[in-house]
C-alpha positions as CSV (number, residue, x, y, z in Angstrom):
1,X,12.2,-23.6,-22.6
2,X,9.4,-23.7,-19.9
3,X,6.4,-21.9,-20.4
4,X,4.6,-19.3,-17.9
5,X,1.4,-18.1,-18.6
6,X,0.6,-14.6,-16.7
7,X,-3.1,-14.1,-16.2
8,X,-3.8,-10.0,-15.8
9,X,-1.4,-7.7,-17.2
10,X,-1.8,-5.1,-13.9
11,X,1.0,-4.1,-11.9
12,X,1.5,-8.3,-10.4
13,X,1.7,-9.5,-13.6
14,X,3.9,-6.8,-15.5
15,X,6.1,-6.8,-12.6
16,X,6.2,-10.5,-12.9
17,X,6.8,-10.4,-16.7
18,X,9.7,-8.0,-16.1
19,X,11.8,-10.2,-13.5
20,X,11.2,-13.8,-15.0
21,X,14.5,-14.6,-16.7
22,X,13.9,-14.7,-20.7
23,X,16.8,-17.2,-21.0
24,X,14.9,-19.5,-18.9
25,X,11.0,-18.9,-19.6
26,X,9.0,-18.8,-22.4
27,X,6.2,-16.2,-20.8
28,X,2.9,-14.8,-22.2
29,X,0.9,-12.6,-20.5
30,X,-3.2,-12.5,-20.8
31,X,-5.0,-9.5,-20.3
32,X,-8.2,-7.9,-21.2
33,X,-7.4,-4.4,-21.5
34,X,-6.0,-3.5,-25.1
35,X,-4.4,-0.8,-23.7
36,X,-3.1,0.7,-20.5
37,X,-5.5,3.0,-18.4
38,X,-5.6,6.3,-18.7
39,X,-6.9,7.1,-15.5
40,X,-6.0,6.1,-12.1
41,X,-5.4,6.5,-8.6
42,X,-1.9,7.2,-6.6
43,X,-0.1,4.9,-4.6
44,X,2.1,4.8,-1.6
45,X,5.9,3.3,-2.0
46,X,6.6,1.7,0.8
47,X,10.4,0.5,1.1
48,X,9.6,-2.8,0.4
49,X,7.9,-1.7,-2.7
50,X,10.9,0.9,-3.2
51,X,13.1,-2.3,-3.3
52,X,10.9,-3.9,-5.6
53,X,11.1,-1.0,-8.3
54,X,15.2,-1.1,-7.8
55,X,15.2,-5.0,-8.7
56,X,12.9,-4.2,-11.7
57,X,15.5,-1.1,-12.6
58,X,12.9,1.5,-12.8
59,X,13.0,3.1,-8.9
60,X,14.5,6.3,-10.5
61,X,12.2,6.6,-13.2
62,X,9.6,6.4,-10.4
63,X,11.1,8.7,-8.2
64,X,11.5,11.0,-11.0
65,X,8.2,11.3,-12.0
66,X,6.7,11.3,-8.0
67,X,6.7,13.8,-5.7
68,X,7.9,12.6,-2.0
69,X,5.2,11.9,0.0
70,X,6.9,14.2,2.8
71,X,4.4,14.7,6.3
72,X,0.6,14.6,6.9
73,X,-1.9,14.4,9.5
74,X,-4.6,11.9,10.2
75,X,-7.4,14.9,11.6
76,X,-11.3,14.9,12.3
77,X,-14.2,15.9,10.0
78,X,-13.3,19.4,10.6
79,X,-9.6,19.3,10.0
80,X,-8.1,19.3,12.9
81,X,-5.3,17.5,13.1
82,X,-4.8,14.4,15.8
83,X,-1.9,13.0,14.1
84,X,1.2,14.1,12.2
85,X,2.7,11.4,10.1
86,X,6.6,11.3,8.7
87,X,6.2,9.6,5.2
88,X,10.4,9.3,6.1
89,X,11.6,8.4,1.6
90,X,8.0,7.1,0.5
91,X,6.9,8.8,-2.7
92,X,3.5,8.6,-4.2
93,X,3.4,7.3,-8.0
94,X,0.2,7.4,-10.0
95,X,-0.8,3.8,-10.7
96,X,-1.1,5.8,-14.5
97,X,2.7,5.8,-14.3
98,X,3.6,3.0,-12.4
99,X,2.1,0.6,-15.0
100,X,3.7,2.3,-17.9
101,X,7.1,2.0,-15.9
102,X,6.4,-1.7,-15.6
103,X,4.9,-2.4,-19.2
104,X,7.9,-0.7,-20.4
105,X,10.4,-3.2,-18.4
106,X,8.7,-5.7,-19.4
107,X,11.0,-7.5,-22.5
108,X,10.3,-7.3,-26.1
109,X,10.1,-11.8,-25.9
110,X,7.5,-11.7,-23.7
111,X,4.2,-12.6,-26.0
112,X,1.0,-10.6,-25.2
113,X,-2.2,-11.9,-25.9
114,X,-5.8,-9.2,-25.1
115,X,-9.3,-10.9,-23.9
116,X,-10.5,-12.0,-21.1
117,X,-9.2,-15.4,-20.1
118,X,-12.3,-17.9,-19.1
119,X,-10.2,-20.7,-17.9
120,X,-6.3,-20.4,-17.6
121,X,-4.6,-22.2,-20.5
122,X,-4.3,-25.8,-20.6
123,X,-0.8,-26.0,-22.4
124,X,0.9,-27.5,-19.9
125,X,3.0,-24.0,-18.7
126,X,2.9,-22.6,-14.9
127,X,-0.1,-20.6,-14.3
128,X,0.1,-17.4,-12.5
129,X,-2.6,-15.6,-11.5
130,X,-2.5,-12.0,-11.3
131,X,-6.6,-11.5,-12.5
132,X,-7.1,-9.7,-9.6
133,X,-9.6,-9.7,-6.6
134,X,-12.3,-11.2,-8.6
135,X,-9.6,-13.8,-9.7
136,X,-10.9,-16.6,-12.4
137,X,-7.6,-18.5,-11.6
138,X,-8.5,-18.1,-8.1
139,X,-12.0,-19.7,-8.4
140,X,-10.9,-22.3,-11.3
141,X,-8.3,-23.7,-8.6
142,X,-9.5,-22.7,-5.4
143,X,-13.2,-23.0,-5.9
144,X,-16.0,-21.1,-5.7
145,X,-15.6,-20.2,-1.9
146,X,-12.9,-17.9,-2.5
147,X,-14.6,-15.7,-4.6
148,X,-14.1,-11.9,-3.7
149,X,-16.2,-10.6,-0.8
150,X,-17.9,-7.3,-1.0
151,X,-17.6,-4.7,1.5
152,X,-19.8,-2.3,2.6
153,X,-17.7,0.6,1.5
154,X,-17.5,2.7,-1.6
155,X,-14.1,4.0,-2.8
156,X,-13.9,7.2,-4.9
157,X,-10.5,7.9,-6.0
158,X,-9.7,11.5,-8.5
159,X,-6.7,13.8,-9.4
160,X,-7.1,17.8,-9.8
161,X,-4.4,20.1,-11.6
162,X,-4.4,22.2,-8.6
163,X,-2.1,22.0,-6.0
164,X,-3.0,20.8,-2.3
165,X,-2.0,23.0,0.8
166,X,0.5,21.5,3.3
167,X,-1.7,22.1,6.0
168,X,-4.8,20.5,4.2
169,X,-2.5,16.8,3.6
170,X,-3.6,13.7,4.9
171,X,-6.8,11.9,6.0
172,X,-9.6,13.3,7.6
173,X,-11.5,10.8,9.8
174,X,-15.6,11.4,10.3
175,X,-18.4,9.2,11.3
176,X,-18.3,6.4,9.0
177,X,-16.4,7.7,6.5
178,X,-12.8,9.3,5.8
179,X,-11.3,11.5,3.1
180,X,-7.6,11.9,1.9
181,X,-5.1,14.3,0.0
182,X,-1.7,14.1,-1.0
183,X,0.3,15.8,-3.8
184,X,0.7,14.4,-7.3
185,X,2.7,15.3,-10.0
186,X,1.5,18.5,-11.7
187,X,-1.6,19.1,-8.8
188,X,-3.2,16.9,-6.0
189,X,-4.8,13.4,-5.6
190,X,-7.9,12.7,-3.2
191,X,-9.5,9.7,-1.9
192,X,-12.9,9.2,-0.2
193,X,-14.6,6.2,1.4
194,X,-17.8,5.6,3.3
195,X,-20.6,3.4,3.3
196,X,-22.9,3.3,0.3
197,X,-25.5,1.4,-1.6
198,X,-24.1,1.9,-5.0
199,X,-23.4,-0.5,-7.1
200,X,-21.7,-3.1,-6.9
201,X,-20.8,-3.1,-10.3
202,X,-21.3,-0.5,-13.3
203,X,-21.5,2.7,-10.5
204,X,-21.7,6.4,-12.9
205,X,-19.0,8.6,-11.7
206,X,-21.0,11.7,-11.8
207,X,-23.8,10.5,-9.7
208,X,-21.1,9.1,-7.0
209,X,-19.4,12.3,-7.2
210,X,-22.8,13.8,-6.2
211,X,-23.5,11.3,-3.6
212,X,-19.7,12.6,-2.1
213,X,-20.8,16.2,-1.9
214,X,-23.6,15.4,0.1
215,X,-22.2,13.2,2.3
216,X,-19.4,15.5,3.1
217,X,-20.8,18.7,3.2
218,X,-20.6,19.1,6.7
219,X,-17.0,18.4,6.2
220,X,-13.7,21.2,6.1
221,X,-13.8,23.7,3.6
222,X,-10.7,21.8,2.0
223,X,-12.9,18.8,1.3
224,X,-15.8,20.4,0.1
225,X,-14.0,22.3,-2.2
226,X,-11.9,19.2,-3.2
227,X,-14.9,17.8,-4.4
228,X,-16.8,21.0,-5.7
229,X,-13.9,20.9,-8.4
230,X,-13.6,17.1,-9.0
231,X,-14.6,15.9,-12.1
232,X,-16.6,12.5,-13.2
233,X,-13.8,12.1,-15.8
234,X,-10.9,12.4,-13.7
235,X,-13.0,10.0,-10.8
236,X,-12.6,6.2,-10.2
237,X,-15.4,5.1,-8.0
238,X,-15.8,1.3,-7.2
239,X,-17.0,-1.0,-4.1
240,X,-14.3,-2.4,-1.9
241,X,-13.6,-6.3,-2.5
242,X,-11.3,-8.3,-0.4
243,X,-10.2,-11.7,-0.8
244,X,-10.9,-14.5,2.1
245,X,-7.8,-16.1,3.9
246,X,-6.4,-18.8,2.1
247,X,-4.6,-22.2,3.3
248,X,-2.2,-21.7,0.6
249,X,-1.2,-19.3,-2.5
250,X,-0.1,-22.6,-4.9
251,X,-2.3,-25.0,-6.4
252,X,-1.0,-27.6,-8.3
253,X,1.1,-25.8,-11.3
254,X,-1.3,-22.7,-10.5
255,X,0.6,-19.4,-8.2
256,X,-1.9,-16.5,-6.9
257,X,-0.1,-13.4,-6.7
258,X,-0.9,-9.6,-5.8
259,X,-4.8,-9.1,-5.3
260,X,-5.8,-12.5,-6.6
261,X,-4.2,-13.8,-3.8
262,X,-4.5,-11.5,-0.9
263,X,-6.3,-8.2,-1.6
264,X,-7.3,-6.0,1.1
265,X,-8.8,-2.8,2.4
266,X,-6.8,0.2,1.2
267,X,-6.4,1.4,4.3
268,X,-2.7,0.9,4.7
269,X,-1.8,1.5,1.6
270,X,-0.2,-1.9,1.3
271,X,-1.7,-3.6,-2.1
272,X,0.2,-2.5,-4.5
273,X,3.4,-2.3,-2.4
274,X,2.6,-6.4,-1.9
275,X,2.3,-6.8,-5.3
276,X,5.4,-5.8,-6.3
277,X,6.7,-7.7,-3.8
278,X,5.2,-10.6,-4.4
279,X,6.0,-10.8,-8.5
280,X,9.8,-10.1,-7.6
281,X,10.1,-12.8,-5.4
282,X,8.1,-15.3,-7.4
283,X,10.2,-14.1,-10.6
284,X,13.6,-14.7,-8.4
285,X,12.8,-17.9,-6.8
286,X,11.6,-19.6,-10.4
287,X,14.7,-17.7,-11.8
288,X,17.2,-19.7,-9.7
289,X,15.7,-22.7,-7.9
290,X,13.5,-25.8,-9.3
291,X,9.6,-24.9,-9.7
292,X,8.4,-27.2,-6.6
293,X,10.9,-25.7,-4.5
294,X,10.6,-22.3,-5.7
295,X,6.3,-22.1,-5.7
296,X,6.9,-23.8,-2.0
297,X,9.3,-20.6,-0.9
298,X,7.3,-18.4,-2.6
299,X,4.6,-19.3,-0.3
300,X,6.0,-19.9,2.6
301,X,7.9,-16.1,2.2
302,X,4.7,-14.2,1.2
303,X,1.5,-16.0,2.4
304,X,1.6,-15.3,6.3
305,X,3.1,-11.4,5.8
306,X,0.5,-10.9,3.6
307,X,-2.3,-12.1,5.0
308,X,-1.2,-10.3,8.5
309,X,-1.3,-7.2,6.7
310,X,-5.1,-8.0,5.6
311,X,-6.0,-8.8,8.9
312,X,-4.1,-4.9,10.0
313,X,-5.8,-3.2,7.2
314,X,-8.9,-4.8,8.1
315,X,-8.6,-3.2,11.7
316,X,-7.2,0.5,10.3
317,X,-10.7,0.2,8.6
318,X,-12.8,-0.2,11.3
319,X,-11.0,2.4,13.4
320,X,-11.0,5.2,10.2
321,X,-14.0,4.4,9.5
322,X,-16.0,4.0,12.8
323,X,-19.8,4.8,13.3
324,X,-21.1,3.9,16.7
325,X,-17.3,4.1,18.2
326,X,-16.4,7.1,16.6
327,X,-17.1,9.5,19.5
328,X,-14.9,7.1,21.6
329,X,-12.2,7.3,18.7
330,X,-12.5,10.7,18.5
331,X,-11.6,11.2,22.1
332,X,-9.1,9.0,22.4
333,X,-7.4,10.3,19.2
334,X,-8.1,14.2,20.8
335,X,-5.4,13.6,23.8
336,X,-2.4,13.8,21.4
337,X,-3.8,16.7,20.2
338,X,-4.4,18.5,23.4
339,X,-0.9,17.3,24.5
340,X,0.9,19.2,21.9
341,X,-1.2,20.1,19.0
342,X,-0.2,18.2,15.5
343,X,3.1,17.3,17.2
344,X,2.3,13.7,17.8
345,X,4.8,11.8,15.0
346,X,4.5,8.6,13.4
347,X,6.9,8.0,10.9
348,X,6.7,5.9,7.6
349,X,9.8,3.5,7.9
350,X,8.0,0.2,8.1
351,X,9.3,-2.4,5.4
């Protein structure tokens, strides 16, 4: 029986656990958390992703536990909206949920081991590595000029029991920074982002949280009371890595997949969605072709679509969040509204 060795047991490498055929592979996953998080942000299903959960056998559980993401509009500072967007079947899932869904498929053969992993093991089995943005497979194989690049931008993420208005959904766009708010299951979920000084690393909720109530108390009254009742213990706040371009996702006996190999602003809503995507085709290909053919499919399916979604998410981010151009945005973003207020539709049906 061949061996895999799963580096990070996030939603890549659970997902990746769950698909790989236990007949076939002897896999063990590594990762450093002895326990699932308790805390956590929500995330958008595209139906890609949707198509992902189905192969894994848990897209009802996730629907079931996830409201549907329904419409929203992309607004100003103040709340008015530009912008109406048609969410179409996506549902939102707490990444809280989604991981026990996936830890739950994953089967009882699969061995776990906890700790961080210096150096992927040196057994002889595939490596995948699903570490990620600040990847140690990544920089073991790749070398040290793929290491994670830091943005500019600080990400808050927070749930609150209460429930948010349909007229306050979506993302509100200001100078420099924007602000989001969807429903979650039993209240809301917001978002913020601008740019910030914190950190990078070991950034205290509370004081971030503070930082957010200045910065957006010029905002709409739906933000500033968003964040009047957010609490430090229900807050994720953390700097925005991405991950540099790369010539190839394989290396060898070594596989990047999800954020390790391609992770990108949030401002799509992509990641996750590609992460999914990426372990079930890795898990199928290994499951049914030779591993030379199947790591070169893999990356020849995923590498380009991926990356072309960085590149898109990379350009949503400097249009959200635009400083000197925002007046010019602003404008431009105003005719739709003056031609018929919050009619102007976008719907969510991309794959």
């Amino acid at each position: 029986m061949n061996g895999i060795s799963v580096i990070g047991g996030g939603i890549a490498g659970l997902a990746l656990a769950a698909c790989l055929d236990p007949d076939k592979f002897q896999v063990t996953v590594y990762e450093k958390r002895p326990e699932l998080p308790a805390v956590g942000n929500a995330l958008g299903m595209w139906p890609n992703a949707q198509r992902a959960l189905d192969r894994l056998g848990i897209l009802g559980e996730a629907r079931a536990v996830s409201p549907v993401l329904g419409s929203g509009s992309v607004r100003d500072a103040q709340g008015k909206p530009w912008i109406t967007v048609d969410a179409g079947d996506m549902f939102g899932i707490s990444r809280v949920d989604l991981l026990r869904l996936l830890d739950a498929a994953v089967p009882g053969t699969v061995r776990r081991s906890t700790g961080n992993v210096q150096a992927p093991p040196a057994d002889g089995s595939l490596v995948v590595g699903a570490d990620g943005v600040h990847s140690t497979v990544r920089r073991e194989g790749w070398g040290p000029g793929t290491g994670a690049r830091l943005s500019p931008y600080l990400a808050l993420r927070g749930t609150l029991p209460t429930p948010v208005g349909p007229d306050e959904v979506g993302e509100y766009w200001g100078r420099g920074d924007l602000f989001g708010m969807a429903a979650a299951r039993g209240g809301s979920f917001w978002y913020a982002s601008y740019r910030s000084a914190a950190g990078p690393y070991g950034i205290d909720p509370a004081a971030a949280l503070e930082e957010a109530r200045a910065r957006y108390s010029g905002h709409a009254p739906a933000i500033r009371r968003t964040l009047a009742a957010a609490s430090p213990g229900d807050c994720l706040v953390q700097r925005l890595w991405t991950v540099p371009r790369l010539g190839s996702y394989v290396h060898g006996r070594t596989v990047l997949i999800g954020d390790a190999a391609h992770a990108m602003m949030p401002t799509l809503g992509r990641g996750a969605c590609e992460s999914l995507v990426d372990a079930v085709t890795l898990a199928d290909l290994l499951n049914t072709l030779p591993e030379a053919e199947a790591l070169r499919a893999y990356d020849r399916q995923r590498r380009l679509r991926t990356q072309a979604l960085g590149v898109a998410s990379a350009a949503m981010g400097r249009i959200a969040l635009a400083e000197g151009a925002q007046p010019l945005r602003d404008r431009l973003l105003g005719l739709a509204r003056r031609r018929k207020p919050g009619t102007a539709v976008v719907r969510g049906t991309a794959a």
